[in-house]
C-alpha positions in Angstrom: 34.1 3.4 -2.8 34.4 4.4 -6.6 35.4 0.9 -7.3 32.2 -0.6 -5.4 29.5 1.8 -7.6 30.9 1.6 -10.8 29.4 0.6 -13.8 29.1 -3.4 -14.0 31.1 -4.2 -17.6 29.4 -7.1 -19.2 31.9 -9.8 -20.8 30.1 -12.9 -20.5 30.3 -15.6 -23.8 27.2 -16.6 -24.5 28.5 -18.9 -27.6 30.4 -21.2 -25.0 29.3 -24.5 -24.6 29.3 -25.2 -20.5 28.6 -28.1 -18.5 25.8 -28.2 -15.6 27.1 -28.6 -12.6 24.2 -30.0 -11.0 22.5 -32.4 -13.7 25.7 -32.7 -16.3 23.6 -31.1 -19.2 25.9 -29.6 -22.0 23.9 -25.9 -22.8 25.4 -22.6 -23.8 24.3 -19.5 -22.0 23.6 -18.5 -18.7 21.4 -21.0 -17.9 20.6 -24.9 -18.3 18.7 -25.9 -20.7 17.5 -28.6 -18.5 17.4 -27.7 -15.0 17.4 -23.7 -14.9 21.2 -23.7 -13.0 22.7 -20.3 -13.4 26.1 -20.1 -14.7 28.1 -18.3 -11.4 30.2 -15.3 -12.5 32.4 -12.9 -10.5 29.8 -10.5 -9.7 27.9 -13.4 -8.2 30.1 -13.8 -6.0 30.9 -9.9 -5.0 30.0 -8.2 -1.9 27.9 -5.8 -4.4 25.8 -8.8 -6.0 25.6 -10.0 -1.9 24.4 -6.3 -0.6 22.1 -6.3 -4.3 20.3 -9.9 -3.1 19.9 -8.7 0.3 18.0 -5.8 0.0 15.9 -7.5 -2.9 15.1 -10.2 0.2 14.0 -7.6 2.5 12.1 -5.7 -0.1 10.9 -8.1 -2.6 11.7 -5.4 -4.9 13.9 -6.2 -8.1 14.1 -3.7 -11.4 10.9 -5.6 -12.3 8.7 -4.3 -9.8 9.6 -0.5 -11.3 8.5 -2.1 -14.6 5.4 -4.4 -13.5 3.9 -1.2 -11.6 4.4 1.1 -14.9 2.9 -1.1 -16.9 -0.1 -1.8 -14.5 -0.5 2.4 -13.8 -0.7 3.1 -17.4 -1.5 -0.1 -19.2 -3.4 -2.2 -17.1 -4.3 -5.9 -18.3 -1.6 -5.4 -20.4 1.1 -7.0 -17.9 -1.6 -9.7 -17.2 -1.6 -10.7 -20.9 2.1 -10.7 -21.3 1.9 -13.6 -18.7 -0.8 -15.2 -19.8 0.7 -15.7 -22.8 4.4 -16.3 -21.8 6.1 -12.5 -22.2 7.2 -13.4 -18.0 10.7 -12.4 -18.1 10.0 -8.3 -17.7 7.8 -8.9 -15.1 7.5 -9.8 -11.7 5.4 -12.8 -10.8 1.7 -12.0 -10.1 1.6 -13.2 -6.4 4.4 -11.9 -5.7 4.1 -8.2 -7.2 0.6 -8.3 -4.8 2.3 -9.2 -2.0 4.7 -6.3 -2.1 2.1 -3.9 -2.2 0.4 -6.1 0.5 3.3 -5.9 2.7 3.8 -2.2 2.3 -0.2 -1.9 3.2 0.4 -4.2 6.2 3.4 -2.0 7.4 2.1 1.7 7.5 -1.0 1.5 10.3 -2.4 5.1 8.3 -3.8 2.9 6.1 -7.6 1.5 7.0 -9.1 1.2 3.6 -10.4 -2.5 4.0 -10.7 -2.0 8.0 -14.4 -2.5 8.7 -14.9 -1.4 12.6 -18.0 -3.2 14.2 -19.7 0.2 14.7 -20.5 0.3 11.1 -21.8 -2.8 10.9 -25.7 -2.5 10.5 -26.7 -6.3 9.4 -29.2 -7.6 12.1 -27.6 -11.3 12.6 -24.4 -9.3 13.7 -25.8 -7.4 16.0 -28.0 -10.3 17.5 -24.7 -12.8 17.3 -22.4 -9.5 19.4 -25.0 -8.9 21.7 -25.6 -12.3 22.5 -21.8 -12.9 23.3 -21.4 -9.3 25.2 -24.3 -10.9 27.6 -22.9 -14.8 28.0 -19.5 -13.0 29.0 -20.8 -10.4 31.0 -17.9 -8.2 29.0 -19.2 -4.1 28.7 -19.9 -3.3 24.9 -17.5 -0.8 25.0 -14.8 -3.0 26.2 -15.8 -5.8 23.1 -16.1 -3.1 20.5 -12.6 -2.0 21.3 -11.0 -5.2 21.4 -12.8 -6.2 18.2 -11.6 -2.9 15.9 -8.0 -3.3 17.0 -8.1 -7.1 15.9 -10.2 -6.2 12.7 -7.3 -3.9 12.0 -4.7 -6.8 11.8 -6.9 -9.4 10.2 -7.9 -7.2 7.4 -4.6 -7.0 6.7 -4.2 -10.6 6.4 -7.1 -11.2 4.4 -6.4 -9.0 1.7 -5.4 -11.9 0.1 -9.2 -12.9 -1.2 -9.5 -10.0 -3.3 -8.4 -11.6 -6.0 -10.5 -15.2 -5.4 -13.2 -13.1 -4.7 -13.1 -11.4 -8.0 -12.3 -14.1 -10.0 -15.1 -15.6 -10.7 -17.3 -12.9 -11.9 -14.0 -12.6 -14.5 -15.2 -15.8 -15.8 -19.0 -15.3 -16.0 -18.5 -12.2 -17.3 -16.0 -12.0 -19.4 -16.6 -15.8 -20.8 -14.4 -16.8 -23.9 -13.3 -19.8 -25.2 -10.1 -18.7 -25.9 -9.6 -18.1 -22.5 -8.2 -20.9 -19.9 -9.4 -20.1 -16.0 -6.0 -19.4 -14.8 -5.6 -16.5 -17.1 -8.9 -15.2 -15.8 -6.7 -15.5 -12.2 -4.2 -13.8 -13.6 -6.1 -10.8 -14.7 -7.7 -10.8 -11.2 -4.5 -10.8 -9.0 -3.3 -7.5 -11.0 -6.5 -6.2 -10.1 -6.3 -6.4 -6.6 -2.8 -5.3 -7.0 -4.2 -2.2 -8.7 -6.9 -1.8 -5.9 -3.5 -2.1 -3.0 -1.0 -0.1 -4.4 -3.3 3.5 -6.4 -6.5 3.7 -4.2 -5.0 2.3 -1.0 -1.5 3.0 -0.5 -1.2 6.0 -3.5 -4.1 7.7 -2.9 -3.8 7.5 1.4 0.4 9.2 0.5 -1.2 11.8 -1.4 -4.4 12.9 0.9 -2.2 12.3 4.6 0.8 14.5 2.7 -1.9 17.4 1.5 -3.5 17.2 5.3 0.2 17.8 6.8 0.5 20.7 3.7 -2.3 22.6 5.1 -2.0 22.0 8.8 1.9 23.4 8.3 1.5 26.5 6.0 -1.9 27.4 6.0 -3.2 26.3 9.7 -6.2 24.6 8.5 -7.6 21.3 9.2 -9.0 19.5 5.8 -9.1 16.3 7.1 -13.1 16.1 8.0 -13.0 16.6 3.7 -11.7 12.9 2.9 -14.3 10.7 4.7 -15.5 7.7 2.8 -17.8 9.1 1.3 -16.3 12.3 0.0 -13.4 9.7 -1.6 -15.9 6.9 -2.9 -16.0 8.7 -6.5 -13.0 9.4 -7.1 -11.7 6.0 -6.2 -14.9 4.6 -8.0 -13.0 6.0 -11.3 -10.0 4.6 -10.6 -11.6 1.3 -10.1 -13.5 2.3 -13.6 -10.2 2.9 -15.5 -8.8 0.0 -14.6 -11.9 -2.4 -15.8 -12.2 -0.4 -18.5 -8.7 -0.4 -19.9 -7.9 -3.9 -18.1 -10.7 -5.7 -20.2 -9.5 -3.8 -23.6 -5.9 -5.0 -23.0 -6.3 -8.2 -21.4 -9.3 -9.8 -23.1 -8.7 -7.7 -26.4 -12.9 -7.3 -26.8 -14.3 -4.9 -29.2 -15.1 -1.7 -27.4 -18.8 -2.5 -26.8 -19.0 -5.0 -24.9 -15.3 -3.5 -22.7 -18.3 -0.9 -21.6 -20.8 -3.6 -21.1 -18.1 -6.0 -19.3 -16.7 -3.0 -17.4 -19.7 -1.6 -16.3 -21.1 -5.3 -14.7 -18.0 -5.9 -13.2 -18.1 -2.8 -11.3 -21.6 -3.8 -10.4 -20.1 -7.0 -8.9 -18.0 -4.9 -6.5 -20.8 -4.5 -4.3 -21.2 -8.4 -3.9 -16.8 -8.4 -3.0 -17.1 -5.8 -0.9 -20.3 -7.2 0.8 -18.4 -10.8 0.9 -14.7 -9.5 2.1 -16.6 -7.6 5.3 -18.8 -10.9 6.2 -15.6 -12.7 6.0 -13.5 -9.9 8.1 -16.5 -10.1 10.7 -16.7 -13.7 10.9 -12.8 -14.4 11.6 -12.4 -11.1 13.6 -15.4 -12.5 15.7 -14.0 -15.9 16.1 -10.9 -14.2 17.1 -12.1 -12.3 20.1 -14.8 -14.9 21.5 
């Protein structure tokens, strides 16, 4: 056992010159200069580097997720500027960094942040297009409305991918430069949306459900009537607000004035998401169930 956890000793020669065993390129290093092969060494193929690659499948989580989440928490835009501008290597891919926290969201049922149950739902057309259905079918309301918040559960779970699209472009409209291409613009959005998964969904939702238990346990009171929405909305409004505001000074490296102005519109344009994401959760959910 003492053998298995000890400390790796690293002995590789990087001044060899090797030969690519898949395209014949002559490269020193770890890797071809060519094709990207990886030089295989011992530990590659040790039960350790095996058990290593197997939890990293499972979990999509690596030693750079530890550092892309840092940097996002207290540097945000700055790990979408890195890789904009080619600094990849610490990090872990955009897409992929969302989808862990989209996973772990997907995973724990506690969390209904970007659930939008039909009861809510006060636009007219809905109500017209739902009641119209519930009559066709001769299905009681109460019977639809069920069977349409436990499917709006699941597909707003699958959906949280268009956080980032939808955001995107108001980056460009807004925060318009020549010096910068559209796919950085992407960039800065998908660690957005990240941000919006992992600290007000899946952070904040820990911390409130772990103080609720606190209370219930030592103190034999029920707080949970105290974290509606609404009681929430502004605290998680300045999260969202220190993220623009430090994401645009990082990423986009504007002068502080117009980071306020930039900032300030952008969090403007979260109505319009937020307004799209639910017409597009109602619309599939709908189609779902009918």
């Amino acid at each position: 056992m003492r053998h298995f956890f000890r400390k790796r000793i690293h002995l590789f020669d990087y001044e060899q010159t090797r030969t690519c065993l898949s395209c014949g390129n002559a490269f020193s290093g770890k890797f071809c200069s060519r094709c990207g092969e990886k030089v295989v060494e011992p530990y590659d193929r040790s039960i350790r580097s095996f058990v290593d690659n197997f939890i990293n499948a499972l979990t999509f989580i690596d030693g750079k997720f530890f550092r892309s989440f840092k940097t996002m928490l207290l540097r945000p835009g700055q790990m979408a500027r890195d890789i904009a501008v080619g600094k990849r290597q610490p990090y872990m891919k955009p897409m992929a960094f969302f989808f862990v926290g989209n996973f772990i969201y997907f995973l724990f049922p506690l969390f209904q942040t970007f659930n939008t149950r039909l009861e809510v739902i006060n636009r007219a057309g809905v109500r017209e297009e739902v009641a119209a259905f519930v009559e066709a079918s001769n299905m009681p309301m109460d019977e639809f409305v069920k069977t349409y918040n436990a499917s709006s559960t699941n597909w707003a779970k699958v959906i949280l991918v268009l956080l980032a699209p939808l955001m995107f472009p108001f980056l460009v409209i807004v925060n318009y430069s020549k010096k910068t291409f559209l796919a950085d613009h992407f960039v800065f959005a998908m660690e957005y949306a990240a941000f919006i998964v992992f600290v007000p969904t899946i952070l904040v939702s820990f911390f409130l459900t772990a103080l609720i238990f606190l209370f219930r346990i030592f103190f034999d009171m029920d707080i949970n009537t105290l974290f509606h929405d609404q009681n929430t909305l502004p605290f998680v409004s300045l999260l969202l607000l220190y993220f623009l505001v430090m994401g645009v000074r990082h990423f986009y490296h504007f002068p502080w004035w117009r980071v306020a102005l930039s900032a300030v519109l952008l969090f403007g344009c979260q109505v319009v998401i937020i307004t799209a994401y639910r017409f597009i959760l109602f619309k599939i959910t709908f189609w779902s169930v009918t």
